[in-house]
Backbone as a printed PyTorch tensor [residue, N CA C, xyz], in Angstrom:
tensor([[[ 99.4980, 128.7540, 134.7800],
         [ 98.4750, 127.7420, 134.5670],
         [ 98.8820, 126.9210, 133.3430]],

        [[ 98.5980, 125.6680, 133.4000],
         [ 99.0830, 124.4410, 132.3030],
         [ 97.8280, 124.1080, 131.4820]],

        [[ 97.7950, 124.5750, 130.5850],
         [ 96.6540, 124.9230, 129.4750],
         [ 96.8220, 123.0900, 129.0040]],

        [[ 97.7580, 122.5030, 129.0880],
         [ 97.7920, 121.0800, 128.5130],
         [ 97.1070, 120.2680, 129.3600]],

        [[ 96.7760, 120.7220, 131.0810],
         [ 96.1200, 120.1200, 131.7820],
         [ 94.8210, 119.8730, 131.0150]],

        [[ 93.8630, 120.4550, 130.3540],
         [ 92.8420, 120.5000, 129.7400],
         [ 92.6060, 118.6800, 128.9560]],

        [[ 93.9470, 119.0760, 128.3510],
         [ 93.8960, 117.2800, 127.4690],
         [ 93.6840, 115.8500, 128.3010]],

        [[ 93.8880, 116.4280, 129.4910],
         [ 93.6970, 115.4200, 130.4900],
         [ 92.2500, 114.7480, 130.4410]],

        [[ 91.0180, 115.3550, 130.2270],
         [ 89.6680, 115.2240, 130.3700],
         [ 89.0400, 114.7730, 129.1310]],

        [[ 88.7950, 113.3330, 129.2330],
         [ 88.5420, 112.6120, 128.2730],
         [ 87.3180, 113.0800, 127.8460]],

        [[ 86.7500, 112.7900, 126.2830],
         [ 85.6230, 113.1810, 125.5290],
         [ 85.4240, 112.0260, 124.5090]],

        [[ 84.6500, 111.9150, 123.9380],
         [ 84.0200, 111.1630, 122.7280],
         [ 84.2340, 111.5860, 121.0230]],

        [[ 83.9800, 111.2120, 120.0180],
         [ 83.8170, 111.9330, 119.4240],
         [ 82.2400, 111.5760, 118.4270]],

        [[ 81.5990, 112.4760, 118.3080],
         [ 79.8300, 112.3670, 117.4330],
         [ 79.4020, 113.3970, 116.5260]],

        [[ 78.7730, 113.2270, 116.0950],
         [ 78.0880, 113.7760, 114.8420],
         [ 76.8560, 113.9810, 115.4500]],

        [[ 76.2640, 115.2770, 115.6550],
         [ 75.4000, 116.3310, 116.2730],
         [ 74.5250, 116.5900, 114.7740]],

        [[ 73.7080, 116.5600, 114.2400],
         [ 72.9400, 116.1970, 113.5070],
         [ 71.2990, 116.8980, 113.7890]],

        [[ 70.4170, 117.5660, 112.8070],
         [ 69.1350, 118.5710, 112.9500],
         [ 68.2900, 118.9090, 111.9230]],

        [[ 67.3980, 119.1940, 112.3000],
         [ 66.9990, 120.0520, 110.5850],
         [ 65.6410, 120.8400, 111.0010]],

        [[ 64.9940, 121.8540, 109.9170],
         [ 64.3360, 122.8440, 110.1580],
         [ 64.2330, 123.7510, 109.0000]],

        [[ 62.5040, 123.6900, 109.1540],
         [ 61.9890, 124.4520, 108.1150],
         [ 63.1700, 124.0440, 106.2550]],

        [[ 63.1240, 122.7190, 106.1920],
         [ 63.5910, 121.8270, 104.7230],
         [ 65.2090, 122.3790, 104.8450]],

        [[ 65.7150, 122.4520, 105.9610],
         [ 67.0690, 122.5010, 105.9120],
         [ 67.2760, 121.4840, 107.0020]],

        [[ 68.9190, 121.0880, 106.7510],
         [ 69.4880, 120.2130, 107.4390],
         [ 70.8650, 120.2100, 107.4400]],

        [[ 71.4240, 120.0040, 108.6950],
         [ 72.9850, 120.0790, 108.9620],
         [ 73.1590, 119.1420, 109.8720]],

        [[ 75.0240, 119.0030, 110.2090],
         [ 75.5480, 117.8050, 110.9720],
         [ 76.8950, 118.7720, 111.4040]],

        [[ 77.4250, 117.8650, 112.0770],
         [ 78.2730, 118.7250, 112.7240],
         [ 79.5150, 117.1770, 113.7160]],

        [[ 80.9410, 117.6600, 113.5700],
         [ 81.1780, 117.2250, 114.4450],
         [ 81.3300, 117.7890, 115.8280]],

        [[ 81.3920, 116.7200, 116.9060],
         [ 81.1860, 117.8010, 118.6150],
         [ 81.9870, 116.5390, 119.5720]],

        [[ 82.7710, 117.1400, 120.5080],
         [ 83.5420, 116.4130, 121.4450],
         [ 82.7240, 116.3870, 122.4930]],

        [[ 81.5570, 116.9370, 122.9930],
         [ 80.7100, 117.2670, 123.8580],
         [ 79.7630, 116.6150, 124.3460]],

        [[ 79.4260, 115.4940, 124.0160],
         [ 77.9930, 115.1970, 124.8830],
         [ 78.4690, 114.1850, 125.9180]],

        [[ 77.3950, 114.0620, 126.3890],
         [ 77.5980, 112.8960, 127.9260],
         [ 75.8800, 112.7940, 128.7430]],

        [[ 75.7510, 111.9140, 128.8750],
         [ 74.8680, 111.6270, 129.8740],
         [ 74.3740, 112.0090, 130.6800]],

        [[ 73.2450, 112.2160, 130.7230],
         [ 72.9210, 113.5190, 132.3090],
         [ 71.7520, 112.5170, 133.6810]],

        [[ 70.8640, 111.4880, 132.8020],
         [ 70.1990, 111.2830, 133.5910],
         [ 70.0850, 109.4680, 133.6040]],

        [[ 69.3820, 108.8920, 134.1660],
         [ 69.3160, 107.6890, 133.4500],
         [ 67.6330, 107.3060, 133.3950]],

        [[ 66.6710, 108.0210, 133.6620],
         [ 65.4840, 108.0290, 133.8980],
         [ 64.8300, 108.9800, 133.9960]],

        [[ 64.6680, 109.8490, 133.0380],
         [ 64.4400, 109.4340, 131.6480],
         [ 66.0190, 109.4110, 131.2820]],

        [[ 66.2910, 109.0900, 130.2060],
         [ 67.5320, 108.8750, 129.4030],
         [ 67.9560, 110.5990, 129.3080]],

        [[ 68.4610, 110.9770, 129.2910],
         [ 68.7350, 112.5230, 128.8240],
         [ 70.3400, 112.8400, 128.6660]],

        [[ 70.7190, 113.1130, 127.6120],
         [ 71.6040, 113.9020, 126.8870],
         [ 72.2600, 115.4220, 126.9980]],

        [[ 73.6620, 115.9810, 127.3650],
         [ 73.7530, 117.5140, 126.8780],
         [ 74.7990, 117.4540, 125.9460]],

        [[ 74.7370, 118.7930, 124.9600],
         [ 75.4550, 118.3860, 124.1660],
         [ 75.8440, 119.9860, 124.1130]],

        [[ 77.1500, 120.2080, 123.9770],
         [ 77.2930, 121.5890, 124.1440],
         [ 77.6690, 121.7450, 121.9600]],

        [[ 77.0570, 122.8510, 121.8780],
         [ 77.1700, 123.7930, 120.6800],
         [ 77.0620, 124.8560, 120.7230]],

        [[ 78.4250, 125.4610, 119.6400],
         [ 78.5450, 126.5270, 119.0950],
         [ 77.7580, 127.4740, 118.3790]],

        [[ 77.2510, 128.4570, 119.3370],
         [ 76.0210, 129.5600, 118.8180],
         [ 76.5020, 129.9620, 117.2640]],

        [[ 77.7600, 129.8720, 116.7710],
         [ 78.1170, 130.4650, 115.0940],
         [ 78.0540, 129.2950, 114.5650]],

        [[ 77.5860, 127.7610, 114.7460],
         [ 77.2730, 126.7030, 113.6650],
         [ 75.8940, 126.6360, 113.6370]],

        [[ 75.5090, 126.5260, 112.3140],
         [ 74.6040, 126.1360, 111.8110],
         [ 73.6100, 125.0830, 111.9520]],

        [[ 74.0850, 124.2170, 112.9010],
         [ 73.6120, 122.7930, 113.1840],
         [ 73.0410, 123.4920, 114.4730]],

        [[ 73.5460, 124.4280, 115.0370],
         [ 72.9240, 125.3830, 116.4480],
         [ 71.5240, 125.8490, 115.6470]],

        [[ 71.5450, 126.4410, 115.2710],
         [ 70.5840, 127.6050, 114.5140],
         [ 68.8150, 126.5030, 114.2680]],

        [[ 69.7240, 125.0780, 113.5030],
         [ 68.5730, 124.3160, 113.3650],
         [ 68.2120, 123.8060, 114.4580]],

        [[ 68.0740, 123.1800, 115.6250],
         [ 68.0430, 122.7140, 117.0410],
         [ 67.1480, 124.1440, 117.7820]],

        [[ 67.6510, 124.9570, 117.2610],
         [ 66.9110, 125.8010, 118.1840],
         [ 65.4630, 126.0660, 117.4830]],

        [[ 65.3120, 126.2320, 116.2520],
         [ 64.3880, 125.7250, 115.2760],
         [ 63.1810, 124.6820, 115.9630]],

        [[ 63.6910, 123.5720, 115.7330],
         [ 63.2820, 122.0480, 115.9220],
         [ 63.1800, 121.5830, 117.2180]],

        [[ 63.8260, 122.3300, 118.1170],
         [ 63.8370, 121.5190, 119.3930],
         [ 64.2770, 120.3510, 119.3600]],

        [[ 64.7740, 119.9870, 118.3680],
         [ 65.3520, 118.2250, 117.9180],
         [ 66.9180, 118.0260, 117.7140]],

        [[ 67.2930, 117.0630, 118.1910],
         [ 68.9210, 116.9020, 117.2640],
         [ 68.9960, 115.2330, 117.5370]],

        [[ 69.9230, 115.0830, 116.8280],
         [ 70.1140, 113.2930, 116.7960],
         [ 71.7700, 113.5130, 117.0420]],

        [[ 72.4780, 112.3960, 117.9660],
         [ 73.6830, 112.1310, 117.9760],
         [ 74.6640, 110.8510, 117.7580]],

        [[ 75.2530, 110.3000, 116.7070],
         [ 75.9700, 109.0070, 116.1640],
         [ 77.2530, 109.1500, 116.6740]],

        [[ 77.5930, 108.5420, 117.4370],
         [ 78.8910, 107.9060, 118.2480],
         [ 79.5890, 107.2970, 116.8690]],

        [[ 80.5910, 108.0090, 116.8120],
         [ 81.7400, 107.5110, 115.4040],
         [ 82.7240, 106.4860, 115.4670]],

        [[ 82.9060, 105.2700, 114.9530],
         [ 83.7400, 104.3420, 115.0640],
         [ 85.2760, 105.2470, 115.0210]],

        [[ 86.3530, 104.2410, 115.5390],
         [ 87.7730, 104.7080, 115.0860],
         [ 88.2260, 104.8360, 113.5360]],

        [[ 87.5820, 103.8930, 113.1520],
         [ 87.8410, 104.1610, 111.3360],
         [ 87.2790, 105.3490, 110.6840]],

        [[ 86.4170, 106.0820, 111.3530],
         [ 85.9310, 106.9320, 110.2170],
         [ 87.5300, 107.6080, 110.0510]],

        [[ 86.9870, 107.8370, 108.3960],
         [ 88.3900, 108.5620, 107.7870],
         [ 88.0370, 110.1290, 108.4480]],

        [[ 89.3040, 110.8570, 108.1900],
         [ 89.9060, 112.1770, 108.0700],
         [ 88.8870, 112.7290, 107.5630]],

        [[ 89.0210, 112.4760, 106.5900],
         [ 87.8880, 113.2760, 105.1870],
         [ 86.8640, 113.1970, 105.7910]],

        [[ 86.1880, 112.0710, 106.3420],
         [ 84.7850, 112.4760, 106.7320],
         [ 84.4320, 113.5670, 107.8480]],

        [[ 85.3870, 113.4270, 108.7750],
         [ 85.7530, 113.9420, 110.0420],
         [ 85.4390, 115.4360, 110.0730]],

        [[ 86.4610, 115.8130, 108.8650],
         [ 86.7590, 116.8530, 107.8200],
         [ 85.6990, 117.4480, 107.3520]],

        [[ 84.7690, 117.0590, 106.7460],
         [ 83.5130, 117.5490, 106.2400],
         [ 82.3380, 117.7870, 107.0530]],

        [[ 82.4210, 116.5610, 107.9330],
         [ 81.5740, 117.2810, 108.9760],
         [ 81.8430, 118.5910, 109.9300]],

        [[ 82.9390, 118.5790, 110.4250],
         [ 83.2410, 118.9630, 111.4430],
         [ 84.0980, 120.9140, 111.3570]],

        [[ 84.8420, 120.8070, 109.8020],
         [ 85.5130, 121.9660, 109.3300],
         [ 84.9980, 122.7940, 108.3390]],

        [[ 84.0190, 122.3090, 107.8640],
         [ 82.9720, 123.2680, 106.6060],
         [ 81.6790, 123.4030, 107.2980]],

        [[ 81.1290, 124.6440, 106.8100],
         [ 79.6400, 124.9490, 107.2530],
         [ 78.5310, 124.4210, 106.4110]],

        [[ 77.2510, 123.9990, 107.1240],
         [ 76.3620, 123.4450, 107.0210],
         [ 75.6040, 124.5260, 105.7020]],

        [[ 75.8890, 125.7740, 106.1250],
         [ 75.5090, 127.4180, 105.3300],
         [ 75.9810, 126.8960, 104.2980]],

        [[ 77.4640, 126.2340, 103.7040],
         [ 77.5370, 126.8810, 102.4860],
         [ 77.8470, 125.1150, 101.6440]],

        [[ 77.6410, 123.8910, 102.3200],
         [ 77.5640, 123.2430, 101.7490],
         [ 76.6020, 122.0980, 102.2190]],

        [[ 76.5470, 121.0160, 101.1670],
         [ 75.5110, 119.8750, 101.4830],
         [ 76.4780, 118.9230, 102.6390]],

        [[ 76.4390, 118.8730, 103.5770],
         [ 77.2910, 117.9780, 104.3360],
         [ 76.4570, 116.5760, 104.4160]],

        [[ 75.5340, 116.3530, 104.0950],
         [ 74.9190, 114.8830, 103.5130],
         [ 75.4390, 114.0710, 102.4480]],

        [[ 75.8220, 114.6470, 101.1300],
         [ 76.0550, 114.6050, 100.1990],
         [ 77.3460, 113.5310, 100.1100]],

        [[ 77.0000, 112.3300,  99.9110],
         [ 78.5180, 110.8450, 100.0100],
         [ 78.2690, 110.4670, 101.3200]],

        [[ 76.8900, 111.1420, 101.9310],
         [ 77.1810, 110.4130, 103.7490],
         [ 75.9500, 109.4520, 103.5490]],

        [[ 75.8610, 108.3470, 104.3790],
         [ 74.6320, 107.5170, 104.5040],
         [ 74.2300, 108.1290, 105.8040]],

        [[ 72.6810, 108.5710, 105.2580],
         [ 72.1800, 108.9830, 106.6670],
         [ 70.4360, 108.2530, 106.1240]],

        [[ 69.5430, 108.4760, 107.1740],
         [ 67.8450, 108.1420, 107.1210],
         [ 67.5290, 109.6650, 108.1230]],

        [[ 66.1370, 109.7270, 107.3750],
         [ 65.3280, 110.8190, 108.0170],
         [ 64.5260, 109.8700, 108.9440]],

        [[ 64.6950, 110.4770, 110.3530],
         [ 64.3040, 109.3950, 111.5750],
         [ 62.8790, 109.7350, 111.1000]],

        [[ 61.5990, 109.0090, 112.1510],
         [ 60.2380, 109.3020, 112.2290],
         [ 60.2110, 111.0200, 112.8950]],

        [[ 61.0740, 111.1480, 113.6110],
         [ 60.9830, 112.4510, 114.0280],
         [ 61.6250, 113.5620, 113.0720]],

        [[ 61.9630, 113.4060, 112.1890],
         [ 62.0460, 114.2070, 110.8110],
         [ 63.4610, 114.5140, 110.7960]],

        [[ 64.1010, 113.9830, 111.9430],
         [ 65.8390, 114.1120, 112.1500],
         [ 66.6710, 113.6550, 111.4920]],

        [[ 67.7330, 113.8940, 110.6340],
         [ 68.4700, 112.8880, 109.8810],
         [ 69.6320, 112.6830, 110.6660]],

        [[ 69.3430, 110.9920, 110.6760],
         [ 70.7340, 110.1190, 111.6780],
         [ 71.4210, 110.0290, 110.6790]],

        [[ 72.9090, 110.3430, 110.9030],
         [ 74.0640, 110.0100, 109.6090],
         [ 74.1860, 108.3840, 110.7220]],

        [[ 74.8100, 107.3750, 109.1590],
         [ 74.5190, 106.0570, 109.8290],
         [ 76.4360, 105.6410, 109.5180]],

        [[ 76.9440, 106.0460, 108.7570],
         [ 78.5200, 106.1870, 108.3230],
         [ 79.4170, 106.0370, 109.5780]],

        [[ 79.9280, 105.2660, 109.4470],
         [ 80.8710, 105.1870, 110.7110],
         [ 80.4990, 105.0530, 112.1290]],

        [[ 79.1400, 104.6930, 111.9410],
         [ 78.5340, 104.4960, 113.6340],
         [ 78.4420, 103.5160, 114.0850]],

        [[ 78.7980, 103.9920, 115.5500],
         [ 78.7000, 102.6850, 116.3750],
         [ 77.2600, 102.7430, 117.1160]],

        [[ 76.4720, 103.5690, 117.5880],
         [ 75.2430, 104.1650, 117.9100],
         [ 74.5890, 105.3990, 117.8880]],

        [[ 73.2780, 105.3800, 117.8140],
         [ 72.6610, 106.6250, 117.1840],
         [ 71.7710, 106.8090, 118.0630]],

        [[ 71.4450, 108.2180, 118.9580],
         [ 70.3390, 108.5660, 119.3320],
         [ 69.3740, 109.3960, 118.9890]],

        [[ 68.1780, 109.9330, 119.4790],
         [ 67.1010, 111.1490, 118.8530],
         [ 66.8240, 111.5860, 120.3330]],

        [[ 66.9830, 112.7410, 120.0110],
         [ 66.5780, 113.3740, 121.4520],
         [ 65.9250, 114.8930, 121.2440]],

        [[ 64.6670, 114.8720, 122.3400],
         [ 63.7910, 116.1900, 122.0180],
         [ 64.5570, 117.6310, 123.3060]],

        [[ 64.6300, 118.5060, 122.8110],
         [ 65.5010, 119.4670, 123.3160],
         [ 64.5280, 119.5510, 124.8140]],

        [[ 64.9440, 119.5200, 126.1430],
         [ 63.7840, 120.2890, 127.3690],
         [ 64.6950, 121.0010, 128.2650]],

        [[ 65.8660, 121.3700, 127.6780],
         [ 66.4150, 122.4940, 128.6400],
         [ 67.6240, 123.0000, 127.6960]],

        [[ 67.6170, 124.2190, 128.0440],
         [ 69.4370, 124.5570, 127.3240],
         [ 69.7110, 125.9120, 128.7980]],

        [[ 71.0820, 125.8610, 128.2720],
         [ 72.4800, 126.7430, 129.6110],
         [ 73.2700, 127.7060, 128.5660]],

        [[ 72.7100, 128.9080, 128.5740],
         [ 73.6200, 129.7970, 127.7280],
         [ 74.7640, 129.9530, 128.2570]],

        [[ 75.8980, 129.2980, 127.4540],
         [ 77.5970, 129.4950, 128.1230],
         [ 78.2750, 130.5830, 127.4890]],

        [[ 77.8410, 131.5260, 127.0380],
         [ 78.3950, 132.4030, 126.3700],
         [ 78.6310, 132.1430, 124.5720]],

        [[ 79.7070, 131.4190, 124.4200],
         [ 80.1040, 131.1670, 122.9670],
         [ 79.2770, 129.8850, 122.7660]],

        [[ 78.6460, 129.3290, 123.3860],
         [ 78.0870, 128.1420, 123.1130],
         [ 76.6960, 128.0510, 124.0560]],

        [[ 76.1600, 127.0610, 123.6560],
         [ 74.8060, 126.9090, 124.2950],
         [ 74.6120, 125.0230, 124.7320]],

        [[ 74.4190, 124.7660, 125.5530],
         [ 74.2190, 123.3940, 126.1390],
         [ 73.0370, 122.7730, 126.1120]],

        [[ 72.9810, 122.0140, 124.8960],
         [ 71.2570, 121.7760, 125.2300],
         [ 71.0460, 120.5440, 125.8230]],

        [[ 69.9090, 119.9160, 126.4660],
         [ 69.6940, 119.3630, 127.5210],
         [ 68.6030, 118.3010, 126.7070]],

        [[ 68.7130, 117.1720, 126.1870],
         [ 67.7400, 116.7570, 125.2600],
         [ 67.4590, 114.8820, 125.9800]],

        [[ 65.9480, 115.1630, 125.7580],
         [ 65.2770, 113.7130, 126.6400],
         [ 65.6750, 112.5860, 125.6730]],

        [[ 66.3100, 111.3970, 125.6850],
         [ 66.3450, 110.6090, 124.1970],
         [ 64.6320, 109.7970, 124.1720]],

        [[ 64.7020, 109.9400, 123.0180],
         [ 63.4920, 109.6150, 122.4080],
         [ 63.3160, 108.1920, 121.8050]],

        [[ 65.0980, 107.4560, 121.5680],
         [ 64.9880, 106.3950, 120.5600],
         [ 66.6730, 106.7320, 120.2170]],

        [[ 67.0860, 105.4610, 120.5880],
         [ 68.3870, 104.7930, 120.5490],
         [ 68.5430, 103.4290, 120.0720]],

        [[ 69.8290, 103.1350, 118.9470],
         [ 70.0480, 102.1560, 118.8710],
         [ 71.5390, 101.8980, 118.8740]],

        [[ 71.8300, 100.7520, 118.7490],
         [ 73.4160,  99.7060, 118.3610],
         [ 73.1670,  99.8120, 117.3250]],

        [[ 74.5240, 100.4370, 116.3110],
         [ 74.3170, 100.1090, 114.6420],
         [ 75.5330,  99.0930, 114.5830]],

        [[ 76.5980,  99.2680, 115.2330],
         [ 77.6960,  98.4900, 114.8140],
         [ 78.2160,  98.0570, 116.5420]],

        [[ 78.0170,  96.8460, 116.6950],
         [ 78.3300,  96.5880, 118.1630],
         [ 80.3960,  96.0910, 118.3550]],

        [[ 80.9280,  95.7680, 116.7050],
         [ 82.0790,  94.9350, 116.5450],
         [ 82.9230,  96.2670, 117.0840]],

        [[ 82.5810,  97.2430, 116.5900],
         [ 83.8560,  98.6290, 116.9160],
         [ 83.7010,  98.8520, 117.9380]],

        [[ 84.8830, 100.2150, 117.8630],
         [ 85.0870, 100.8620, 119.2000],
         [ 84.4300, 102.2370, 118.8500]],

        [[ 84.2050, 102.7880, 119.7990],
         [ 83.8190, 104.0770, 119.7520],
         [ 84.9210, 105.3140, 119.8690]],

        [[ 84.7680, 106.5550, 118.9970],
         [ 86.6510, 107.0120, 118.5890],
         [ 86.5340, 107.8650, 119.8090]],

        [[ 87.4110, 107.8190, 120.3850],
         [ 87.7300, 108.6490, 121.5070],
         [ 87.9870, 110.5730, 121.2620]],

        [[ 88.2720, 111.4080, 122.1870],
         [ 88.8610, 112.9880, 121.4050],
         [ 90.3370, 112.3400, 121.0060]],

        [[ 90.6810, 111.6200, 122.4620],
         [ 92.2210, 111.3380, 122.4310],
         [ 92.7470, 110.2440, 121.4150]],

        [[ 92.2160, 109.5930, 120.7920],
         [ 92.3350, 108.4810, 119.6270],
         [ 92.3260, 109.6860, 118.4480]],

        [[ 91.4080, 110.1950, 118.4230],
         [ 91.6010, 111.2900, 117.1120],
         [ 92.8880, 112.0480, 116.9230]],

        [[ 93.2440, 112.5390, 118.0810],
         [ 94.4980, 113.7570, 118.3970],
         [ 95.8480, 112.9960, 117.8290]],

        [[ 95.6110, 111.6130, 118.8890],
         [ 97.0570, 110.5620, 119.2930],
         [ 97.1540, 109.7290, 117.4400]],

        [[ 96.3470, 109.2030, 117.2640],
         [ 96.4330, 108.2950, 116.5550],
         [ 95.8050, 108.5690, 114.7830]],

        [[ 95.1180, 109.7270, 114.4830],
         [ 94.2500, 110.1650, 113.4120],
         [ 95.3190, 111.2100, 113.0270]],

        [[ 95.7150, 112.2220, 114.1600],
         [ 96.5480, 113.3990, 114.1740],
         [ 95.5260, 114.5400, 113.7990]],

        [[ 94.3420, 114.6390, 114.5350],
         [ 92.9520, 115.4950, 113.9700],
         [ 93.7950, 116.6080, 115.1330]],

        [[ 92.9160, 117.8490, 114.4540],
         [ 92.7200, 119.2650, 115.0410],
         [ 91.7190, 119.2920, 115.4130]],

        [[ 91.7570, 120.6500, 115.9810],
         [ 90.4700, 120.8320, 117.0060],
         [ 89.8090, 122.5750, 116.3910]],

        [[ 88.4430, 122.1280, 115.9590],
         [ 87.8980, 123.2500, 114.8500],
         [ 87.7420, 124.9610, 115.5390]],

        [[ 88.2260, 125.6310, 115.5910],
         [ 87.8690, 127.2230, 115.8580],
         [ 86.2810, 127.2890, 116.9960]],

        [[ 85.5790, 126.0780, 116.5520],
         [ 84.3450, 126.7370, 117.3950],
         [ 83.6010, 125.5820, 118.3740]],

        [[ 84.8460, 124.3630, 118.4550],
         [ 84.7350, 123.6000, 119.4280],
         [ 84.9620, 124.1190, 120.5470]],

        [[ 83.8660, 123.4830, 121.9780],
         [ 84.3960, 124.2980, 123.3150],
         [ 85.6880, 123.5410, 123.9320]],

        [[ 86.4360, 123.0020, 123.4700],
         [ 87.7320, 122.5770, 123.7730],
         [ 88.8740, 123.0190, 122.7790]],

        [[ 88.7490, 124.1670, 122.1770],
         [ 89.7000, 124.7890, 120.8130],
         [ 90.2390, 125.6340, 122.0080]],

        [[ 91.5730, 125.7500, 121.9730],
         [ 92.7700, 126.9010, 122.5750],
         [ 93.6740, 127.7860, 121.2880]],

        [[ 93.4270, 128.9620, 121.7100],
         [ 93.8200, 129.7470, 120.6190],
         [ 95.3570, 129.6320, 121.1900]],

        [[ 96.8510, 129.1620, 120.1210],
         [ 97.9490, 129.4810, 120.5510],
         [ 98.4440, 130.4580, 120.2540]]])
């Protein structure tokens, strides 16, 4: 079996975003996509050992920002390779606490949604949650939106231990 076949299957890349009981985390995720178009609905697969999981299940809430191609490394980096547990991952980011008490990071976005959790799919190492959007906008219409494969090809990004597209070599 050709484990590189995998790279074949295009993804996005976003900032998965929550909070609960005066905590709050973000996260990067190759994972979401579209499920319905009426109502609008969202899945977004996460890792049961991140922290940005833990709050969502909390809140029933998460917000997701579609990342331009420019966001730097570093940001990428902070979201996506340190835990929410042991640091402020807000901290140098521009974000707003939505009306729904969600904080949208606004840094490098090309669009931002809010979506209320009404279904999740236990996948084992991860959990799929199934979220109605509540409130979407265009923050930056001039960019592009960064692809997985723009990150890999052109950024030279890795792929974090607890993404559901990480292959142990």
């Amino acid at each position: 079996m050709d484990i590189n076949a995998l790279k074949k299957i295009q993804y996005g890349m976003y900032i998965i975003s929550s909070a609960a009981e005066g905590k709050m985390s973000a996260q990067i995720a190759n994972t979401v996509f579209q499920m319905t178009a009426d109502p609008v609905q969202f899945a977004v697969s996460i890792s049961k050992q991140n922290f940005t999981y833990e709050l969502m299940e909390k809140s029933g809430k998460f917000a997701v920002t579609a990342i331009s191609e420019d966001a730097t490394f570093e940001f990428i980096g902070k979201l996506g390779f340190k835990s929410g547990r042991n640091i402020n991952k807000f901290e140098k980011v521009k974000y707003e606490i939505s009306a729904a008490g969600i904080p949208v990071v606004s840094d490098f976005a090309t669009a931002v949604y809010e979506a209320e959790i009404t279904n999740k799919l236990d996948m084992d190492t991860h959990v799929l949650f199934i979220g109605k959007v509540t409130d979407m906008k265009i923050i930056d219409d001039s960019k592009n939106t960064m692809t997985y494969d723009y990150y890999h090809k052109v950024k030279g990004g890795l792929t974090a231990k607890n993404a559901p597209t990480y292959v142990k070599r």
